[in-house]
C-alpha positions in Angstrom: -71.3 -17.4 0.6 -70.5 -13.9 -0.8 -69.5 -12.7 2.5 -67.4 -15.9 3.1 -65.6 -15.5 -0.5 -64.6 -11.9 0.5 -63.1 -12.5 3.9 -61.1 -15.0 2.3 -59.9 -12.7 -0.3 -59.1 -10.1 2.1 -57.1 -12.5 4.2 -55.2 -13.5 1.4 -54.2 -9.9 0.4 -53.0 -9.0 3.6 -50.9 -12.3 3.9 -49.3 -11.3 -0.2 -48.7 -7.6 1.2 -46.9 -8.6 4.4 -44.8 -11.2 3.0 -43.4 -8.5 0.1 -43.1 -5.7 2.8 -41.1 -8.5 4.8 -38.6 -9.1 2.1 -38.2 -5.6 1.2 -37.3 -4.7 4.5 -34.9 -7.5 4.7 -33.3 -6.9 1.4 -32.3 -3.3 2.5 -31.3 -3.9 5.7 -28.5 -6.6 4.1 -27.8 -3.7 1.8 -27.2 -1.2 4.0 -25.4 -3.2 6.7 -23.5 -4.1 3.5 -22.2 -0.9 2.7 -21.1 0.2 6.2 -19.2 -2.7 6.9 -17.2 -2.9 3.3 -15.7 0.3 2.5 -13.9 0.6 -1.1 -10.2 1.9 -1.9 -9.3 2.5 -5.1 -5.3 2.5 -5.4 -3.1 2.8 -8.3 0.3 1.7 -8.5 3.6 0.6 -10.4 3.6 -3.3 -11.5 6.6 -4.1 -9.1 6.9 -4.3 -6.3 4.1 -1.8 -5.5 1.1 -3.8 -6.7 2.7 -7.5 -5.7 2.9 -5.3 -2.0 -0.7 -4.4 -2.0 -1.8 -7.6 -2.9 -0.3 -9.4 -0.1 -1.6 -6.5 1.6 -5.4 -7.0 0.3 -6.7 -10.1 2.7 -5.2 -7.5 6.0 -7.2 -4.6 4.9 -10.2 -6.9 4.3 -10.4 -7.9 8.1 -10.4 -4.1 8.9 -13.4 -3.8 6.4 -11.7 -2.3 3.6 -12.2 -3.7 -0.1 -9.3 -2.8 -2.2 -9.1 -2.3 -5.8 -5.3 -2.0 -7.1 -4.8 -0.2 -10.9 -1.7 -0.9 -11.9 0.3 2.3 -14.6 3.2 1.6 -16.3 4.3 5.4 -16.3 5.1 8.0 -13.7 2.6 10.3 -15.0 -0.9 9.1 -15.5 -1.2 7.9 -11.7 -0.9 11.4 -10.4 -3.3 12.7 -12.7 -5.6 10.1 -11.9 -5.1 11.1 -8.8 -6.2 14.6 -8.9 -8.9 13.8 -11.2 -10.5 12.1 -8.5 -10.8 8.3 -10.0 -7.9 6.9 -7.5 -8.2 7.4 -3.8 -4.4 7.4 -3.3 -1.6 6.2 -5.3 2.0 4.3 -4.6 4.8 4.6 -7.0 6.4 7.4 -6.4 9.6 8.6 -3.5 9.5 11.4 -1.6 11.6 13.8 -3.8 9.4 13.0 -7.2 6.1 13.6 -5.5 7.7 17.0 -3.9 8.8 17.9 -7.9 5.4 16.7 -9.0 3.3 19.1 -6.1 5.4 22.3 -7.5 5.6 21.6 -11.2 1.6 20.8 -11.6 0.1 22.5 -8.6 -1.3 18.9 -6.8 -2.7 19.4 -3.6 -1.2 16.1 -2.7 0.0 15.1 0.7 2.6 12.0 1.7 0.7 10.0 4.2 3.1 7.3 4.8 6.7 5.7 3.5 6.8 2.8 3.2 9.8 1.5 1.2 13.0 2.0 -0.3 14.3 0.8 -4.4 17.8 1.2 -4.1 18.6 2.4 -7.8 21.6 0.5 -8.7 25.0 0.6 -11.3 24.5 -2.2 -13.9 27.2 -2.8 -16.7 27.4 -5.8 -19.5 30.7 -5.0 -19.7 32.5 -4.7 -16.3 32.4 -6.2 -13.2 32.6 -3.2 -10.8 33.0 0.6 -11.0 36.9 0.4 -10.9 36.8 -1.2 -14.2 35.0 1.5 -16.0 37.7 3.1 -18.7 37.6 7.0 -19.3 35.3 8.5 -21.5 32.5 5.6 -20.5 29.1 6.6 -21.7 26.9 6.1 -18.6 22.8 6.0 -19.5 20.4 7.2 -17.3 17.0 8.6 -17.1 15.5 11.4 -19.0 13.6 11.9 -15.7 15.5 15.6 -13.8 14.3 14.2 -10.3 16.1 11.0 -11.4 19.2 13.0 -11.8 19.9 14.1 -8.3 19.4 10.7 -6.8 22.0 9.4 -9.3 24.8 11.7 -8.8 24.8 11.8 -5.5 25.4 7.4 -6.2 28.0 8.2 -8.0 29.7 10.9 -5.4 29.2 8.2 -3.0 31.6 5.6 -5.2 33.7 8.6 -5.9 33.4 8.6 -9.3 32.5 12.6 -9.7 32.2 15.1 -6.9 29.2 17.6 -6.6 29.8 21.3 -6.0 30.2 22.9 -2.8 26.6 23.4 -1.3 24.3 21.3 -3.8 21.8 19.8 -2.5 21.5 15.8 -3.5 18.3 15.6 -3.9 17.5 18.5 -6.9 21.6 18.1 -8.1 22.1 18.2 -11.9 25.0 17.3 -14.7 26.0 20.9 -14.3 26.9 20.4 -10.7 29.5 18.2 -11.0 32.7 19.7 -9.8 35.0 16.8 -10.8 34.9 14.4 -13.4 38.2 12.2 -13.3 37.1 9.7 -15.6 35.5 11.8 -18.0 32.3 9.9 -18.0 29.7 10.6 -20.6 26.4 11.1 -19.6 24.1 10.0 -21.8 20.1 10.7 -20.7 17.8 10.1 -23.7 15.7 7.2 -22.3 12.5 6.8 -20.4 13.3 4.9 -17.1 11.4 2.3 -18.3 13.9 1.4 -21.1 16.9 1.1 -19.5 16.6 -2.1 -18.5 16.2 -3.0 -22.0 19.2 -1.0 -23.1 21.0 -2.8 -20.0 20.1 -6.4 -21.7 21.0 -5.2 -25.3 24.4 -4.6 -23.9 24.3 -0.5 -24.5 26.6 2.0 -23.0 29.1 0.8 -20.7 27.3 1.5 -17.7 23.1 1.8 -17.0 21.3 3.5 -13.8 18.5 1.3 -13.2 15.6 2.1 -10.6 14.7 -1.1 -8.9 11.2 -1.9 -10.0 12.0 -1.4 -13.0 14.9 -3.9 -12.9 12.4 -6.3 -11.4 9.8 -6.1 -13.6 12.9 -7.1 -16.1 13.8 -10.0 -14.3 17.0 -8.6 -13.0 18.1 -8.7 -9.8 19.7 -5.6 -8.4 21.0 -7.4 -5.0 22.9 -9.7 -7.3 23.3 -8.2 -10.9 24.3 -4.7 -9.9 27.7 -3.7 -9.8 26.7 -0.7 -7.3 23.8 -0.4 -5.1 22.4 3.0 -3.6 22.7 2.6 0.5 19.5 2.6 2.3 21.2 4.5 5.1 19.4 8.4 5.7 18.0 7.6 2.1 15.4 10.4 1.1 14.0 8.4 -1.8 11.6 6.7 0.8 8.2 5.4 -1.8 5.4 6.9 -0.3 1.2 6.5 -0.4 0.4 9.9 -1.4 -3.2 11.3 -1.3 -5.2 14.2 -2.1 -5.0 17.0 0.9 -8.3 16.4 2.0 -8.4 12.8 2.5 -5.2 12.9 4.7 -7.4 11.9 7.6 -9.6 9.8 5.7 -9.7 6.3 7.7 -9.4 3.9 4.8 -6.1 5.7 3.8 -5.1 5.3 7.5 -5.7 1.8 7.4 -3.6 1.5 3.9 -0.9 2.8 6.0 -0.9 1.5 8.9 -1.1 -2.0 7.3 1.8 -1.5 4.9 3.9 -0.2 7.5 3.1 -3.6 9.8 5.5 -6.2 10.6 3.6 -8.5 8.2 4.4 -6.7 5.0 7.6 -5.3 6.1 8.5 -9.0 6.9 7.0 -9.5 3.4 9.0 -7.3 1.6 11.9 -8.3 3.3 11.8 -11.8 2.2 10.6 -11.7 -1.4 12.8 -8.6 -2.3 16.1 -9.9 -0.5 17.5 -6.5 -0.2 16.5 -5.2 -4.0 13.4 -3.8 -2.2 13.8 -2.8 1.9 11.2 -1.7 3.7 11.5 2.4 5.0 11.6 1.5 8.6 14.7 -0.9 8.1 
């Protein structure tokens, strides 16, 4: 009976110790197959239109594998330091020219891997209809932002409203370029780029430099509220993904790229923005 009593014991230890070995070894092979076939990417980015971009953009990267995660800043600062501090894997907000000033000004080893699309920074006015209206002496507001400063001079030299020195360079031109002044604007550039659409609404100055995203995330719609819009022809100020130097190859930033640049978002952007946003490739 004794003998009986400890077979069946036995058995039934062996049976309890195979079923748990089973279910660990089928719990870390769903763990493991898990992680290789989701990979994460971590992304941060302006409100508009850069997160409502990657959103549309999160389901395409999911067939590839690829779980994104989108943080969303409301300043041009913090995502670049983020950045470099290693808690983003890339970030889009920025053009080409800002992340060029950004590199030499703070030392980031920061490459662009990819444009993707234009803001046209446009001319808005509460009180006139187009440029031609705009009596000497107006009091033009723009951005407290230098790299801001180029881009909107060389607007206004487009409109012919100032002319830039001989041999400046658009993109890094400052007030104390301008050559010509016939209409004796005043420039007035005490405001964060993120107030001027504000200042816009409240009815200040008698002309405001807008960026684009920030006009849209003000509910104001630069293809039909601006009284000048920056051309998208050989534009510089392409938005860009930009990541640390030594993830330039890294496959998931490929992937970012690659989808945003595919006929599926540019189509996207295309349609929602209706020409207040245009895709780089346009």
């Amino acid at each position: 009976m004794k003998k009986v009593l400890a077979i069946t014991l036995a058995s039934l230890f062996l049976f309890v110790l195979a079923a748990c070995g089973t279910g660990t070894d089928s719990n870390n092979g769903a763990g493991t197959g898990s992680e290789e076939e989701t990979k994460k990417l971590v992304v941060g980015a302006s409100n508009v239109p850069h997160a409502e971009i990657l959103e549309e953009a999160k389901p395409l990267l999911a067939e590839k594998g690829i779980e994104l995660e989108i943080n969303v800043f409301q300043d041009y600062v913090l995502p670049n330091q983020t950045l470099r501090d290693g808690d983003l894997d890339a970030n889009y907000f920025q053009h080409i020219p800002y992340l060029t000033a950004q590199i030499e000004e703070n030392g980031y080893d920061f490459v662009n891997a990819g444009g993707i699309h234009i803001e046209p920074i446009g001319v808005y006015s509460s009180k006139y209809n187009s440029l031609e209206e705009l009596p000497d002496g107006a009091e033009i507001l723009l951005s407290s932002s230098l790299p801001d400063h180029g881009r909107i001079l060389s607007l206004l030299a487009e409109k012919g409203l100032i002319t830039l020195k001989e041999g400046v360079e658009f993109t890094s031109a400052q007030l104390e370029d301008i050559e010509e002044n016939p209409k004796n604007l005043k420039f007035n550039y005490n405001f964060e780029a993120s107030f001027l659409p504000t200042a816009y609404l409240n009815g200040d100055g008698d002309a405001v430099l807008i960026n684009s995203n920030y006009a849209l995330g003000a509910d104001i719609n630069p293809a039909e509220e601006a009284i000048a819009l920056e051309s998208p022809e050989n534009n510089p100020y392409v938005n860009v993904i930009a990541a640390r130097a030594e993830d330039e190859n890294d496959e998931r930033i490929q992937a970012l790229v690659e989808v945003l640049t595919s006929e599926h978002i540019q189509n996207f952007i295309t349609e929602k923005y209706q020409g207040s946003v245009i895709p780089a490739g346009n």
